[in-house]
C-alpha positions in Angstrom: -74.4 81.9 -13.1 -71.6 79.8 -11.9 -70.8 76.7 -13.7 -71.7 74.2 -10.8 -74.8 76.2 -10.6 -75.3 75.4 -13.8 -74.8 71.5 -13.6 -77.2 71.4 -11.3 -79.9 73.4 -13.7 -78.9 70.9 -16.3 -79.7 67.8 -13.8 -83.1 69.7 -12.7 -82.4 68.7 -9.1 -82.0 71.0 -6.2 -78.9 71.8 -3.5 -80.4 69.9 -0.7 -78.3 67.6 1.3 -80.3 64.3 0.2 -80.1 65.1 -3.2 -76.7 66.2 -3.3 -76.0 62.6 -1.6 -77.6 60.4 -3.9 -76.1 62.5 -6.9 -72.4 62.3 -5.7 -73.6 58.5 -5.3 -74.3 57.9 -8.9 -71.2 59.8 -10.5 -69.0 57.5 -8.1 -70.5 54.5 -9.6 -70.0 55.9 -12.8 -66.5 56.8 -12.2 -65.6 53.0 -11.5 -67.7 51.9 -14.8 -65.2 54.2 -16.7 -62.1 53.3 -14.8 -62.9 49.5 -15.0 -63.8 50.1 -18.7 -59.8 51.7 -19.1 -58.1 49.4 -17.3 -59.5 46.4 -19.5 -59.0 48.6 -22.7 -55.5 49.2 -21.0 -55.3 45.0 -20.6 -56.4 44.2 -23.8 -53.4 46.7 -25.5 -50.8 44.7 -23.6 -52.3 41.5 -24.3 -52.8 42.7 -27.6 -48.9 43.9 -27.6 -47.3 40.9 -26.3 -49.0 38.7 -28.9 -47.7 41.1 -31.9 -44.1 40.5 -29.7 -44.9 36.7 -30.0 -45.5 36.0 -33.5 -42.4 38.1 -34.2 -39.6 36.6 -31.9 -37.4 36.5 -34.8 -35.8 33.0 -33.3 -38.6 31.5 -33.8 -39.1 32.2 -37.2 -37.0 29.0 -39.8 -36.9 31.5 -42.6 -34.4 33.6 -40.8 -30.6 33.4 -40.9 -29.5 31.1 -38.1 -27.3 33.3 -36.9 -30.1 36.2 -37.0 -31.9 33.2 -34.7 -29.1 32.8 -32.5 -28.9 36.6 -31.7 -32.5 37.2 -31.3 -32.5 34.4 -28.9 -29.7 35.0 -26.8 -30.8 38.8 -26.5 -34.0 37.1 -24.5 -32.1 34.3 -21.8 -30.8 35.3 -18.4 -27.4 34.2 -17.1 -28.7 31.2 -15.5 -31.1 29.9 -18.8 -27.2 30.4 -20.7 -25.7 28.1 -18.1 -28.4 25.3 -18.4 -27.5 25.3 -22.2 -24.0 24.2 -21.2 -24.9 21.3 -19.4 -25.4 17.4 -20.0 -26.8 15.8 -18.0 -27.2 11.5 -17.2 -31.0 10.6 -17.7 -30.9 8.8 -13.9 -30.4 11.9 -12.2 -32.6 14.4 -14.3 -36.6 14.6 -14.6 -38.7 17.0 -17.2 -39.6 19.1 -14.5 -35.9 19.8 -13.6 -35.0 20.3 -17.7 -37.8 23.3 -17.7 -36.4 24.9 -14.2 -32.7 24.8 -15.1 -32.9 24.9 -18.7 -30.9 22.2 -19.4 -29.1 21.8 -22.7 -28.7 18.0 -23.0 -29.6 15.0 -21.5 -27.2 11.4 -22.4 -27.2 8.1 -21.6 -23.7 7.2 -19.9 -22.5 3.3 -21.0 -25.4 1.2 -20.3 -28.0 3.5 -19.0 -30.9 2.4 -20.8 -35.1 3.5 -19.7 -36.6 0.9 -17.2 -35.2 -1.9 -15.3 -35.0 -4.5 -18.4 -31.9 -4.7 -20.4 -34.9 -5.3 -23.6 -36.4 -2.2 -23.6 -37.6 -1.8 -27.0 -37.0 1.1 -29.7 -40.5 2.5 -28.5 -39.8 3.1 -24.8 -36.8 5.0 -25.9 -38.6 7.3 -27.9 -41.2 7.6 -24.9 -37.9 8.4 -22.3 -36.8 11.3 -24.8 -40.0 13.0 -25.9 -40.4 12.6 -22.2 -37.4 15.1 -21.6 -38.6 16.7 -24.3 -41.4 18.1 -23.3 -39.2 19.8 -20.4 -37.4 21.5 -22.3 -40.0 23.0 -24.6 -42.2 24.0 -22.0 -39.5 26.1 -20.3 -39.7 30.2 -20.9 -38.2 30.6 -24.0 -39.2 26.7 -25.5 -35.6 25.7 -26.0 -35.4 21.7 -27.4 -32.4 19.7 -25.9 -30.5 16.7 -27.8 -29.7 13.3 -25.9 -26.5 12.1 -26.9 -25.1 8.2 -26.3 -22.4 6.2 -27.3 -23.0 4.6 -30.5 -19.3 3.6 -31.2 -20.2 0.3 -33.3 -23.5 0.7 -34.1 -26.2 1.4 -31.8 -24.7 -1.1 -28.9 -26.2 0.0 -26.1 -29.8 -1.1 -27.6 -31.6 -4.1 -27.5 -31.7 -5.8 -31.6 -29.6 -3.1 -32.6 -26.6 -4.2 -35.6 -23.3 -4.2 -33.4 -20.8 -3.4 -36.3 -17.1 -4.3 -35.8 -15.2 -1.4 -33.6 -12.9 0.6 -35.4 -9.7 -1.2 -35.2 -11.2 -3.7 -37.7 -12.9 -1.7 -39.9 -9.6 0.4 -39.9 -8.1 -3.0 -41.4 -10.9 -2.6 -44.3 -8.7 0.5 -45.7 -12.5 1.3 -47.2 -13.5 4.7 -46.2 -17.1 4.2 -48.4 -18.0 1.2 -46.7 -17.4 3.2 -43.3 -19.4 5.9 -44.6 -22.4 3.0 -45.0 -22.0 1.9 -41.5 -22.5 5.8 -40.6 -25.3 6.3 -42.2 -27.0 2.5 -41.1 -25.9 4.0 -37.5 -27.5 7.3 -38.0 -30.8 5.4 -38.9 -30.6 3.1 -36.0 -30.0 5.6 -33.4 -32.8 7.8 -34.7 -35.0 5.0 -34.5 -35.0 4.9 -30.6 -35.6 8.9 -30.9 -31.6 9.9 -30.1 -30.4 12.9 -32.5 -26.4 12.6 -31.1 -23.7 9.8 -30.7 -20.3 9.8 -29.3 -18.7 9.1 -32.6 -16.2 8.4 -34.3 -13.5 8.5 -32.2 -10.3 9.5 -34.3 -7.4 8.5 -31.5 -4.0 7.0 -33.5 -3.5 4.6 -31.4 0.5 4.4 -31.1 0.6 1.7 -27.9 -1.3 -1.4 -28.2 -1.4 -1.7 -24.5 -3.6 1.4 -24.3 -7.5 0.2 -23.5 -9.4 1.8 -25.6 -7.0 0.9 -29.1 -9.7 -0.9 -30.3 -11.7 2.6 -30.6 -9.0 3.7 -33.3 -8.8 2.9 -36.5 -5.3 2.0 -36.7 -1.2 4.0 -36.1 -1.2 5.9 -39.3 -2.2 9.2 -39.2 -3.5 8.7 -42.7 -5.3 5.8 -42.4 -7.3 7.8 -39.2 -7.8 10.7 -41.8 -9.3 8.8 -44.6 -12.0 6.9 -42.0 -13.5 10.2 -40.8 -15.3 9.3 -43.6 -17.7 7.4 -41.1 -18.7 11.4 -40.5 -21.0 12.4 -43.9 -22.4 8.9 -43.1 -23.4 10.1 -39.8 -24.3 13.8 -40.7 -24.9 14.3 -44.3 -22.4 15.2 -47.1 -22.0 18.8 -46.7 -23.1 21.2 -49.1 -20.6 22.6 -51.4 -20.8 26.1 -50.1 -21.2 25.1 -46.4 -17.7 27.5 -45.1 -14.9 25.3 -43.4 -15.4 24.6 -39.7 -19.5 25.1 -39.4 -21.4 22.3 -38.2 -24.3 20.3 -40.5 -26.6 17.7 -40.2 -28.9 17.1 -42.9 -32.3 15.5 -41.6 -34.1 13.4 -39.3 -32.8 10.3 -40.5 -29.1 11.4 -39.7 -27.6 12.8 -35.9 -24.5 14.5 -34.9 -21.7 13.5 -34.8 -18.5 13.9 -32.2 -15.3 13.5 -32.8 -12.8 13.0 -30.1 -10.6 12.7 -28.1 -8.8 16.1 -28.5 -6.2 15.8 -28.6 -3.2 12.6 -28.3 -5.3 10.6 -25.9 -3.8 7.6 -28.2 -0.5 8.4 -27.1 -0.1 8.1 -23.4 3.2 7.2 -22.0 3.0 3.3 -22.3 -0.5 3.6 -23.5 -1.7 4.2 -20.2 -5.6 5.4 -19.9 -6.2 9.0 -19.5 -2.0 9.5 -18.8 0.2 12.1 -20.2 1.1 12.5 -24.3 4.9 13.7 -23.7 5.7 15.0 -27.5 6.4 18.1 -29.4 4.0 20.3 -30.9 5.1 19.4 -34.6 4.9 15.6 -33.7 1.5 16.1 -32.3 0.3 18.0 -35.4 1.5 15.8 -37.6 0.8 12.2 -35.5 -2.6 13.2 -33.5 -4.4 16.4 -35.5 -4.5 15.4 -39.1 -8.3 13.6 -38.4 -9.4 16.8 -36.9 -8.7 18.8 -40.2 -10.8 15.7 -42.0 -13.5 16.3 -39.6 -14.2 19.7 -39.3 -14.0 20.2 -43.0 -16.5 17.7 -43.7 -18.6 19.9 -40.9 -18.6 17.5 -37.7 -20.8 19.2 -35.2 -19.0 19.0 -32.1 -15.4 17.6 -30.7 -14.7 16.1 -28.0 -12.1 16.7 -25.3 -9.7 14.5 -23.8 -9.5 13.3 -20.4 -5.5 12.7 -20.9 -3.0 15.6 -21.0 -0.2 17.3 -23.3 3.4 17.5 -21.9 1.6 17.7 -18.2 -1.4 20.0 -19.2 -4.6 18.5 -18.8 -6.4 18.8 -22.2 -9.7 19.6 -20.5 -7.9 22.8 -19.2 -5.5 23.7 -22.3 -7.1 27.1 -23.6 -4.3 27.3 -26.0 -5.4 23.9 -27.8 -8.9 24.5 -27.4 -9.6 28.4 -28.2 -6.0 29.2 -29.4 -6.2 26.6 -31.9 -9.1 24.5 -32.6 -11.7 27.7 -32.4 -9.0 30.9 -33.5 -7.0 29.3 -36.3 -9.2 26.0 -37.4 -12.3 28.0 -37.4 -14.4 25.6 -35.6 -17.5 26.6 -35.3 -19.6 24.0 -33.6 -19.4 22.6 -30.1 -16.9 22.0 -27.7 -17.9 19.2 -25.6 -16.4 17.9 -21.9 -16.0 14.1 -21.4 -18.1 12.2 -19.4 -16.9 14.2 -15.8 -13.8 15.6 -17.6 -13.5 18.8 -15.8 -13.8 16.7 -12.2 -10.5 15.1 -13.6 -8.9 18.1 -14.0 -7.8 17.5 -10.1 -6.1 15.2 -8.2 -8.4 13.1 -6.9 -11.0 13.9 -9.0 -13.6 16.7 -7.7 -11.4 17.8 -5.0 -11.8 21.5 -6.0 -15.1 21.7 -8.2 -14.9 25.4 -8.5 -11.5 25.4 -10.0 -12.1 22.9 -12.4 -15.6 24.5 -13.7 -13.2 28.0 -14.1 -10.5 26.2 -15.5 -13.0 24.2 -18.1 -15.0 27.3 -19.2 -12.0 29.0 -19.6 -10.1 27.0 -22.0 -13.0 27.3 -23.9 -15.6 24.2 -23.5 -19.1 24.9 -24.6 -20.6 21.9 -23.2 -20.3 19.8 -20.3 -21.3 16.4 -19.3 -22.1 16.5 -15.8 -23.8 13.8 -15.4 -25.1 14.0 -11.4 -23.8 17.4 -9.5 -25.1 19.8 -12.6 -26.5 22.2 -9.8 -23.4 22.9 -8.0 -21.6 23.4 -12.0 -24.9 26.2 -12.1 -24.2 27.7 -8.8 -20.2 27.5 -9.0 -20.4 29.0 -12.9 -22.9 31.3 -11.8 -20.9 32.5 -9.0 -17.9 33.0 -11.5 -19.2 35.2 -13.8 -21.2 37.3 -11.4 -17.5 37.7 -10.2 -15.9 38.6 -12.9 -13.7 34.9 -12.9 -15.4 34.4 -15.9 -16.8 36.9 -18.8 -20.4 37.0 -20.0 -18.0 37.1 -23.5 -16.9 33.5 -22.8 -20.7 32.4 -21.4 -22.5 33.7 -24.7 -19.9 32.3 -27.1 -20.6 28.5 -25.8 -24.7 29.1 -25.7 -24.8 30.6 -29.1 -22.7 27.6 -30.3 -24.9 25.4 -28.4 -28.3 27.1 -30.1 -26.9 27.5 -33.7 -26.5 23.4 -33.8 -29.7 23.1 -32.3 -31.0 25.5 -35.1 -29.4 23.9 -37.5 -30.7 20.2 -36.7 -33.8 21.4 -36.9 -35.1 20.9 -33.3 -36.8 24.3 -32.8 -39.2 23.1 -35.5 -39.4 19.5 -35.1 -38.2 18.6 -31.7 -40.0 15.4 -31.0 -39.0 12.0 -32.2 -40.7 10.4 -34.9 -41.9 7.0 -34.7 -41.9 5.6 -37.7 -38.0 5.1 -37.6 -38.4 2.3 -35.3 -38.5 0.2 -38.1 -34.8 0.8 -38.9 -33.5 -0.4 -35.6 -31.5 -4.4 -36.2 -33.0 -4.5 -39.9 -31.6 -7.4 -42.3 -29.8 -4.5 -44.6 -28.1 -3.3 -41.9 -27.1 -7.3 -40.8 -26.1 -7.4 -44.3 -23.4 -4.2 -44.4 -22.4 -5.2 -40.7 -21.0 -8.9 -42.3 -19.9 -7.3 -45.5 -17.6 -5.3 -43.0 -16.5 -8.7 -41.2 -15.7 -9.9 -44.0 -13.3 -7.1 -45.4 -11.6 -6.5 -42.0 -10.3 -9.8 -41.6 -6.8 -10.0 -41.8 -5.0 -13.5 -43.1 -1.7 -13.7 -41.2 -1.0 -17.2 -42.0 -2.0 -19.9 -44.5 -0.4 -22.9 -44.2 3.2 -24.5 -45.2 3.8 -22.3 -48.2 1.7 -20.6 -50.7 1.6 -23.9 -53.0 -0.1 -25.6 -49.8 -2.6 -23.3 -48.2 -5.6 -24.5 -45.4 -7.5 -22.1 -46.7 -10.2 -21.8 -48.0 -11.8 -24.5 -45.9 -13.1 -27.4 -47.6 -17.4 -27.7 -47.0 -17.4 -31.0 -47.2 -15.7 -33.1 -44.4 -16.9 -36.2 -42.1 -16.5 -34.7 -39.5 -14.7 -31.0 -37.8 -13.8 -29.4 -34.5 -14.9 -26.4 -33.4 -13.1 -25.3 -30.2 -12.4 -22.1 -28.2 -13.7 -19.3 -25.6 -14.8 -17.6 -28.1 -16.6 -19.3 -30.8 -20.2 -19.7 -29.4 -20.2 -16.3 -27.2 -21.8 -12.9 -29.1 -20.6 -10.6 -26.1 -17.3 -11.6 -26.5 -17.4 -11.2 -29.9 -18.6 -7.8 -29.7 -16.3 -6.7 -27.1 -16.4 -3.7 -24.6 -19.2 -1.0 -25.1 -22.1 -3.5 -26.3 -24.7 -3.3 -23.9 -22.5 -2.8 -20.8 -19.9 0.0 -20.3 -17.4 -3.4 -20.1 -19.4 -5.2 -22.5 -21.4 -8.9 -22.0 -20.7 -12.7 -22.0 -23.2 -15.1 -23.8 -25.9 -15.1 -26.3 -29.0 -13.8 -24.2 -29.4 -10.7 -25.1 -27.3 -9.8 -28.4 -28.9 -10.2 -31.4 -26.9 -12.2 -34.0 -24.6 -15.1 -35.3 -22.0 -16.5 -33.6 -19.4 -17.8 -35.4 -20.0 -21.2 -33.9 -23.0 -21.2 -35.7 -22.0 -19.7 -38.5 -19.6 -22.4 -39.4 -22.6 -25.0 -39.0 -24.7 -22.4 -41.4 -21.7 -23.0 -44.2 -20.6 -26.7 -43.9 -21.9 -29.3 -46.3 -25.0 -30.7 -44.4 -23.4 -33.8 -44.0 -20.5 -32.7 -42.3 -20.5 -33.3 -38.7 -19.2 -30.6 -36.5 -18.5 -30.8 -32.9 -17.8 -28.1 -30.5 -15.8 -28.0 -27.4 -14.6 -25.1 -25.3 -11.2 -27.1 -24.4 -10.2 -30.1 -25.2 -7.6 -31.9 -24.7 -5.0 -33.2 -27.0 -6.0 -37.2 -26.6 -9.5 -35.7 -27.1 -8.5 -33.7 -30.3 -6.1 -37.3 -31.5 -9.1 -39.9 -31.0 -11.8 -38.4 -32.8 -10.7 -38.3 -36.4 -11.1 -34.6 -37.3 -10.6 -33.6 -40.8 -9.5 -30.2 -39.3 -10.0 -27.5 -36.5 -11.2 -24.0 -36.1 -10.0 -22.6 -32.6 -11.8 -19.0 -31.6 -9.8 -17.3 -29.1 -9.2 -13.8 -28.1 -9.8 -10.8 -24.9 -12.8 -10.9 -22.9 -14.1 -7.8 -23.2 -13.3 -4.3 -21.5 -13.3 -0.6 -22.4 -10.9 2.2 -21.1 -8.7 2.2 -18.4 -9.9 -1.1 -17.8 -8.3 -2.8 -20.7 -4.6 -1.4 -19.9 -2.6 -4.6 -20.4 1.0 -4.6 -19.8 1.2 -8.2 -20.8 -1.3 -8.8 -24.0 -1.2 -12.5 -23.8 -4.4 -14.4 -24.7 -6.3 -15.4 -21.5 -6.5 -18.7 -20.2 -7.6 -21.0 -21.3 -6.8 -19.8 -25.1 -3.1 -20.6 -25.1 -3.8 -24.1 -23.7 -6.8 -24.7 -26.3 -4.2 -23.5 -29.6 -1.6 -26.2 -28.0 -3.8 -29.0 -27.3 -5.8 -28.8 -30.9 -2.9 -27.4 -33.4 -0.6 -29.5 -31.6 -2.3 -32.5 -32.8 -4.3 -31.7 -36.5 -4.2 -29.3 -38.9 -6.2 -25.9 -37.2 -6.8 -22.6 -38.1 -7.0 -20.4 -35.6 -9.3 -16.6 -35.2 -8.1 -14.6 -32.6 -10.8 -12.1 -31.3 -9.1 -8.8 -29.8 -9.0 -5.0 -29.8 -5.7 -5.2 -30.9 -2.3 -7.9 -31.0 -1.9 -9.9 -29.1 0.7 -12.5 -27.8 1.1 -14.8 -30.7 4.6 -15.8 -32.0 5.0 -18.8 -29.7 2.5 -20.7 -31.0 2.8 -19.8 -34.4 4.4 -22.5 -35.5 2.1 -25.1 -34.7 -0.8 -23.1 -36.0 -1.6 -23.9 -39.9 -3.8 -20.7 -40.9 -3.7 -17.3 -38.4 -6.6 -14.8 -38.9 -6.8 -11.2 -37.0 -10.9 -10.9 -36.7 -10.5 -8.3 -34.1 -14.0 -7.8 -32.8 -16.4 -8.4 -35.4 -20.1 -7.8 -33.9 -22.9 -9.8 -33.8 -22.5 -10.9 -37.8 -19.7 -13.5 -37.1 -21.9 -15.2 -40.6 -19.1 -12.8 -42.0 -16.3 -14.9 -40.6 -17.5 -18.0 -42.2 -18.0 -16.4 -45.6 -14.1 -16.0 -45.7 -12.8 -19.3 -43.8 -14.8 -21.0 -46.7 -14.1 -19.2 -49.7 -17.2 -17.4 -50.6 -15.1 -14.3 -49.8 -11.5 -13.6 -50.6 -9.6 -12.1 -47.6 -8.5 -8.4 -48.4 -7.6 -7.1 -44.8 -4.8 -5.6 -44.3 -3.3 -4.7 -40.5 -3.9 -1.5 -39.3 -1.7 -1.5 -36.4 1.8 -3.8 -36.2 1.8 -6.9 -34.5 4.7 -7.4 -32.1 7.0 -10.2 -31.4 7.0 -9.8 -27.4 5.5 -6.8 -25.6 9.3 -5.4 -24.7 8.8 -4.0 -28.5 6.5 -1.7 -27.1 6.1 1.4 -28.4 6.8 0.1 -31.6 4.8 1.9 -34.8 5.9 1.7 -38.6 8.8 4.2 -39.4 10.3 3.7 -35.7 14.3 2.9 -35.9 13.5 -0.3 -34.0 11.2 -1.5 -36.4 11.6 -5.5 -36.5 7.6 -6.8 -36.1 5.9 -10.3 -36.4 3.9 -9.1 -38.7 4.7 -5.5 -40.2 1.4 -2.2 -40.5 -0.4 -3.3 -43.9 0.4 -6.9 -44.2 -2.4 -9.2 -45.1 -2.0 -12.1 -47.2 -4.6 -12.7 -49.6 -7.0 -15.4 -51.3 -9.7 -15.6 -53.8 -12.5 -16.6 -53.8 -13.3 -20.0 -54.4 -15.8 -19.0 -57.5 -12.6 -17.3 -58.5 -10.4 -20.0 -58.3 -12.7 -22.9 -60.1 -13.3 -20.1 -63.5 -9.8 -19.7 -63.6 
């Protein structure tokens, strides 16, 4: 019997054409039962498969190595998921949706760009713009958080209530690298209370031209003194472990951020301190001058480093591979993040942007990890992409600045906790911070004059008076005491928005109740003779500016401040505050002013200049730049052969306090 003979004995039907139908029916229903039933087993295996690959993507797993993180991860991304690690972008030209598509890396707030139309927006919308962005980037492919950086130079000055802190030009006059490391850490807390995890800061330019814009950002023309204020960086970060290798970025919590420190390399000395120019000097004088506070901060682990928009002996900075790779990443070891200016590589051209292409090669080349591109990031994606599908550029050189970018986001902690915690809101303008910001105005003020002699000194003030003059541009005006990069890009004028003291009324917080004291802007001399003053305060200085913006060839004190020192020291005995980045045209009127103070630009707690003017305080500052006779001088830095200053780099008469004097 044949064996289909005996199939059909075993189904007991016969070969007739109906039943042969209806038989061949049934086993093709059965055959698609079975198939069906295979292909969903086959389904649940993959689904089964990739859920194994899931819960063991080793990147995603904190008790792993970062690096074992970094390499897992990296394996996974395409070309153009690298690229969107390597870009920052401005918050006005970026949504969520476009963070998940391109994979961006970073998002930052460029001077002044704040969420929602009103300059008040409060700690919580903040936190509600960066979770926001968040979200983006976590619900991209491979889940990769971004940081948004800002510029938190003096404190959190962008923010509405935040503690403006004096810029670093006066707390370099403090020569008290543990009360900078306070302000870091009050810093840290107040730009992680608005959900940020990154500031632009501390910027470590010696400033070696007062006529430079942006010498109020440096702590002073001694290499030294720069060094010994990157101390501001543990505040910021953490104190580093004491096994954490030289050169690799930390950042120890959600109550601290990373920190940046730039500008790499010389941007303090331009040729006639002109913004963004050319640093004409040898290599050993720019080692020794301009790199001593990037030893500081990379061994006390600074996260990333910022490049300069200014060049070296005619090479732009954001194009000099031998600074940047040769030696900042091959002999100093650094390990974290190499970060572009805000459009530093368009700058790279002449006019900016004329050949895009170019400076994205030229950029990635000289070894850049990160770049701020704040609008036109998709033509930086298609021009990069471009070049390394090329071969312009090798995947080598692409890897090394995402796995930079990844390991500090590792490290910080983001792939665990990437969303801002609200409960730090409560840190943002908080009395202790109010408190450290006028314990720094206090010690950064420097005495240049008090009166006659030293056997007949106007200060301390005396409380108690009939009657005093207040007078000056500057006295009753917070933005002008805080200066460029507080709320604006150029900084403010007035007393709307800035949280704080002026020193107006801090002088009325201090006097004996009794004591009378008037305020006027500019008065004139009859004025200042009729009224029977016991003495004067006159607060004048610079309106406020930042970079190129506050080149000054001429650094005399803007009218009417030169007509207001006449008209009141002219005619009773004054002191007088000047409020400026940096010194300014003094020595004519010098000898009709009784008492000279340097306040620089204190911040909102001008209560800090009272506290010295009346003795509760001693004055301790010391200069941390020279103050010229006349602006010919110029260059003119302690050590040069034509030396002969007003008022020489670490002067600063003293007093003591008058509790001090009365127990003695």
């Amino acid at each position: 019997m044949h064996t289909i003979d005996i199939f059909f004995y075993v189904l007991g039907i016969n070969r007739n054409p109906l039943e042969l139908v209806a038989v061949f029916r049934w086993l093709h229903e059965m055959a698609k039962i079975r198939i069906a039933i295979i292909l969903l087993g086959l389904c649940l295996v993959c689904n089964l498969a990739g859920l194994a690959e899931a819960e063991y993507m080793k990147y995603k797993d904190p008790k792993l190595s970062i690096d074992a993180r970094v390499e897992d991860l990296i394996s996974r991304m395409t070309l153009e998921e690298k690229i969107g690690q390597m870009l920052q972008v401005e918050r006005k030209y970026v949504s969520a949706d476009d963070i998940k598509k391109y994979s961006i890396g970073s998002v930052m707030s460029e001077a002044g760009s704040i969420p929602g139309p009103s300059r008040l927006a409060s700690a919580q919308t903040w936190i509600d713009m960066v979770n926001e962005f968040q979200k983006g980037a976590v619900s991209s492919r491979l889940g990769i958080p971004m940081f948004y950086g800002i510029d938190a130079v003096h404190g959190h000055s962008t923010v509405y209530k935040a503690t403006v802190f004096p810029h670093n030009i006066g707390l370099g006059a403090t020569r008290d690298p543990e009360l900078i490391k306070r302000i870091g850490a009050a810093t840290a807390l107040e730009v992680r209370a608005t959900g940020i995890q990154y500031t632009y800061a501390p910027c470590i330019a010696v400033c070696r031209d007062p006529r430079w814009g942006r010498c109020y950002e440096s702590y002073g023309e001694d290499p030294a003194l720069v060094q010994s204020m990157t101390e501001i960086i543990p505040g910021l970060q953490g104190d580093i472990p004491a096994d954490l290798p030289n050169g690799v970025p930390f950042m120890a919590g959600n109550e601290k951020v990373i920190g940046s420190a730039k500008h790499y390399v010389g941007d303090g000395g331009t040729i006639n301190g002109i913004d963004e120019y050319n640093t004409v000097i040898d290599r050993e004088g720019l080692f020794r001058i301009h790199m001593p506070g990037y030893f500081a901060a990379i061994s006390k682990g600074v996260a990333t480093i910022m490049v300069s928009y200014s060049s070296w002996n005619g090479v732009k900075m954001h194009a000099n591979r031998e600074l940047i790779t040769g030696f900042l990443k091959n002999t100093l070891h650094f390990k974290g993040v190499v970060i572009s200016d805000f459009e530093g590589i368009d700058r790279i051209t002449t006019p900016p942007h004329a050949n895009f292409t170019y400076s994205v090669e030229a950029g990635v080349s000289a070894g850049i990890d990160m770049f701020m591109v704040p609008q036109f990031y998709k033509e930086f994606i298609d021009d990069l992409t471009k070049l390394v599908t090329k071969k312009f550029i090798p995947m080598s050189r692409i890897d090394d600045a995402a796995k930079r970018i990844l390991w500090v986001k590792f490290m910080m902690g983001l792939f665990e906790n990437p969303f801002a915690d609200y409960s730090l809101v409560r840190y943002l303008g908080i009395q202790e911070h109010r408190e450290l910001a006028r314990e720094a105005v206090r010690k950064s003020l420097v005495l240049l004059k008090n009166g006659e002699s030293v056997e007949k000194p106007l200060l301390p003030l005396r409380r108690k008076a009939s009657k005093i003059l207040v007078a000056g541009s500057h006295a009753d005006n917070l933005g002008y005491q805080c200066g460029g990069w507080t709320i604006e890009w150029q900084g403010i004028s007035g007393n709307d928005i800035l949280k704080g003291t002026t020193i107006l009324n801090a002088i009325r917080n201090t006097v004996d109740p009794e004591t009378i004291v008037t305020y006027k802007e500019n008065p004139d001399a009859e004025y200042v003779e009729s009224n029977g003053f016991s003495y004067a305060i006159v607060v004048v200085g610079e309106h406020p500016y930042a970079e190129m913006h506050g080149d000054n060839k001429n650094l005399t004190i803007p009218d009417p401040g030169p007509e207001t020192i006449t008209n009141v020291c002219g005619a009773i005995k004054c002191v007088v505050v000047v409020i400026s980045g940096r010194p300014v045209v003094i020595e004519p009127y010098l000898h009709i002013i009784d008492a000279l103070v340097a306040a620089w630009l204190p911040g909102s707690e001008g209560q800090g200049v009272a506290d010295v003017l009346y003795g509760d305080y001693g004055f301790t500052g010391k200069l941390p730049r020279t103050w010229f006779k006349t602006v010919d001088q110029l260059p003119m830095n302690v050590g040069d052969p034509h030396y002969d200053p007003l008022f020489p780099f670490g002067f600063g008469l003293s007093t003591e306090p008058i509790k001090a004097i009365y127990s003695a």
